[in-house]
N, C-alpha and C positions, 0 to 999 in steps of 0.2 A: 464316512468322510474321506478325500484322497484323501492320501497320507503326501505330506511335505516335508518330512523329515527322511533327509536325503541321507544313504548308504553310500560307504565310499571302499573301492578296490584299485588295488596298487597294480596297475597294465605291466606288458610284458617290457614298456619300457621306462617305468618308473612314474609316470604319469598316474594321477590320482581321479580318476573318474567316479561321478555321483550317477547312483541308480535308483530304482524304489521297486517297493513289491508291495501290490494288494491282493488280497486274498480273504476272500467273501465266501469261499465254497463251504458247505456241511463239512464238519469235521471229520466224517469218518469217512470220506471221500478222498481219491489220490486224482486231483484235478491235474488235466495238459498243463503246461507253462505254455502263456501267450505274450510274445516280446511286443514289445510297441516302440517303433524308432520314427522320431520326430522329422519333420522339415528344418531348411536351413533356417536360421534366426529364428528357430523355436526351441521349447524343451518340453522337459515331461508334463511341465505343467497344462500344456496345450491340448491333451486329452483329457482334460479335467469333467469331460461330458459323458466321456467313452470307458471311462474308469468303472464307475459304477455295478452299466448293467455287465460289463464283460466279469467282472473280479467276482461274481455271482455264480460264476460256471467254468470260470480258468485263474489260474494262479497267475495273476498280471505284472509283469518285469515293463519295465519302463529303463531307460537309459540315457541321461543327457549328453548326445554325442560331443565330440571334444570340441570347444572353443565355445561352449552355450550351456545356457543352468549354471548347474554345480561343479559344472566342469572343467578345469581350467585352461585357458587361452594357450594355444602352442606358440612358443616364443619363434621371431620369426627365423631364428637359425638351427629350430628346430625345426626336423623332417615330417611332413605332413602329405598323408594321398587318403583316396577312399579307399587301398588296400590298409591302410593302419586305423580305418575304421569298423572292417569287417573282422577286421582281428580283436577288435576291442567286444565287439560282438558275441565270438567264440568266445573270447574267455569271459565274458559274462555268464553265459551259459552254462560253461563251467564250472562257474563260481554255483549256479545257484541249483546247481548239478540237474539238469536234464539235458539230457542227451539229443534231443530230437525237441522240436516246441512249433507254434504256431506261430509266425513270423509275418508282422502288419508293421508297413514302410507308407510314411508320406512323403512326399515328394523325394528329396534328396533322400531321407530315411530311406525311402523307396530302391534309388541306388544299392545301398548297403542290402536291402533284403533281395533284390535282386542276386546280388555278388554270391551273396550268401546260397542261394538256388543253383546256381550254375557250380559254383567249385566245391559249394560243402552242402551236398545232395541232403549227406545223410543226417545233417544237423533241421534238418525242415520238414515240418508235418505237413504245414502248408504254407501256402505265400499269399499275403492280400497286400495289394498295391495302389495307392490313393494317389490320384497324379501325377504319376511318376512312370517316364517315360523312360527308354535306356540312357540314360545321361544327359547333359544339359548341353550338346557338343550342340545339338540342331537348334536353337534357340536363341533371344535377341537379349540372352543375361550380361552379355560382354558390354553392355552400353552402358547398364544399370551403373560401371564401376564411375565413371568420371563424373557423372550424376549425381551418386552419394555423394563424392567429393568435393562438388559445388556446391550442396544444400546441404547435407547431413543426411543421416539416416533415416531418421523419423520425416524427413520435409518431404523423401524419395517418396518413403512408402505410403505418405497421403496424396502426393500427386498421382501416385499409380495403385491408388488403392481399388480401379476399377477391374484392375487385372486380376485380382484377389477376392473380392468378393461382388457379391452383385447388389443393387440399388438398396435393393428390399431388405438386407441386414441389419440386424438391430445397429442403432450406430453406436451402444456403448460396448457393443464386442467389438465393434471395428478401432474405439477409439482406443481399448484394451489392446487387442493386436497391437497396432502403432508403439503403443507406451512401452509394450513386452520387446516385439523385436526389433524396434528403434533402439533398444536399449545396449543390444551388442555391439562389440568391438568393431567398429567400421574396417579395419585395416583387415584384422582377421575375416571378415565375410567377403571382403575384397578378394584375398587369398583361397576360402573355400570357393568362392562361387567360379574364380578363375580358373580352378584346376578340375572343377567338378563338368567345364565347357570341354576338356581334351578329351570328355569320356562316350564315346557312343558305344556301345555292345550289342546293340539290334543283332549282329549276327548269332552269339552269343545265347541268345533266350532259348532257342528252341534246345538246347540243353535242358532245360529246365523240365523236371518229370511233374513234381509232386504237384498236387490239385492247385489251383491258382486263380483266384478272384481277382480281375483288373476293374477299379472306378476309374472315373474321371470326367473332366469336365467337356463335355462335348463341341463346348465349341472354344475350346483353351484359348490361352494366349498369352501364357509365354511360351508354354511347348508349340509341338503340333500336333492336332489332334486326330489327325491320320498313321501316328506313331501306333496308337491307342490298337485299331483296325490289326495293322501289321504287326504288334504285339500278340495277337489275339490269336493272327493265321497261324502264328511259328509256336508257341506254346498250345501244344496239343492239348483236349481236354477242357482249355481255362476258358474261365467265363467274363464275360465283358459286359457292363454296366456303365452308359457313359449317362450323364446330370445334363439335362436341357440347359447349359449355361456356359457361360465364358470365364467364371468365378473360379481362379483356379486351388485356390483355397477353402475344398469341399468338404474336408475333415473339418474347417473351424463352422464354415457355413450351414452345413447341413448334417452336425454328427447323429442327431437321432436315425435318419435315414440311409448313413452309412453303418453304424453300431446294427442298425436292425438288418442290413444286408450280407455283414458279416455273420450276425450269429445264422440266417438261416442259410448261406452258403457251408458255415462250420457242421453244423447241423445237419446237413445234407450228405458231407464227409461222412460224418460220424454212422449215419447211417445207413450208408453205399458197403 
């Protein structure tokens, strides 16, 4: 069963962050640590598909980035950027002492594993990226703000819930989504989504060494899905797997098919 009983460590800057750890491996086995960082208006619990069969074969770190889950809301005249979330990162990692881990980002999570590739090489065994383009600078997220705050959250995310998933989804995970990430602080996702638009690092990527599996949704749409292509050219080595769809939300949509993509890209690592 996940585990929902949420771990909490004291950040470097007094901030109280909720993480989890499953861990399914034979006991007499010293399994990777594999981190899993959520999308914006998600949390841990959104991998509740992907828990399973990974926590079989890696020691699964989950982390509720700050202002979602268990994590509490940065107040607004407190400093907040995607550099004070790759740093919540590291000392995660820290905490749960391995050195170097398997690092799987969706969408904005995606960002921070990103970050993580390029400036802390040697914290990364490998990088898997679930829609997640270099930043959300190229994209039409800037509109979404005044929108919430005519409707509300929950009203946004049904009116453009076709950007997120596609027809064919059950509709009580779509009404689930809504419920979950409708449920965050509107002003805070204002703020993350805002600061997360200044960021493009396309030039940035092809830093990145370690083996690298890119999904995503092929015919996107809030990114763009030519980002995906040009991710692809500049990270030497990595592999690209784009979903016949427009559903940018692949990890809720389709995790058996991303769970099984990962393990046989991890897998392929393992035995290169």
């Amino acid at each position: 069963m996940l585990n929902f009983n949420a771990q909490t460590f004291t950040a470097r800057d007094g901030a109280k962050l909720a993480y989890y750890v499953d861990d399914f491996t034979d006991p007499w086995t010293q399994p990777d640590t594999l981190l899993l960082l959520h999308a914006a208006m998600g949390n841990s619990r959104r991998w509740f598909k992907w828990v399973p069969p990974l926590a079989r074969k890696y020691r699964v770190v989950r982390l509720d980035l700050r202002g979602h889950g268990a994590s509490p809301v940065p107040k607004e005249s407190e400093p907040f950027s995607l550099g004070h979330l790759v740093g919540d990162a590291i000392e995660l990692l820290d905490l749960v002492s391995a050195k170097s881990a398997h690092i799987v980002g969706n969408s904005a999570g995606g960002y921070v594993s990103q970050q993580l590739a390029i400036h802390h090489p040697d914290r990364v065994k490998t990088l898997a990226i679930y829609g997640s383009t270099p930043g959300l600078k190229n994209s039409h997220a800037l509109t979404w703000i005044p929108k919430v705050k005519e409707v509300g959250l929950k009203k946004f995310l049904a009116d453009t819930i076709d950007e997120r998933f596609d027809s064919n989804a059950d509709p009580k995970l779509v009404q689930w989504f809504i419920e979950q990430a409708g449920s965050n602080d509107p002003s805070f996702i204002a703020r993350f989504v805002t600061h997360m638009t200044t960021h493009d690092f396309m030039e940035d990527v092809g830093r990145i060494k370690c083996p690298t599996l890119i999904v995503a949704a092929g015919k996107e749409k809030i990114g763009h899905a030519s980002a995906y292509d040009d991710m692809h050219k500049r990270i030497k080595g990595s592999k690209l797997k784009l979903f016949d769809t427009g559903a940018h939300n692949i990890c809720d949509g389709y995790p058996d098919r991303c769970v099984a993509g990962l393990l046989e890209f991890l897998g392929n690592v393992e035995a290169s």
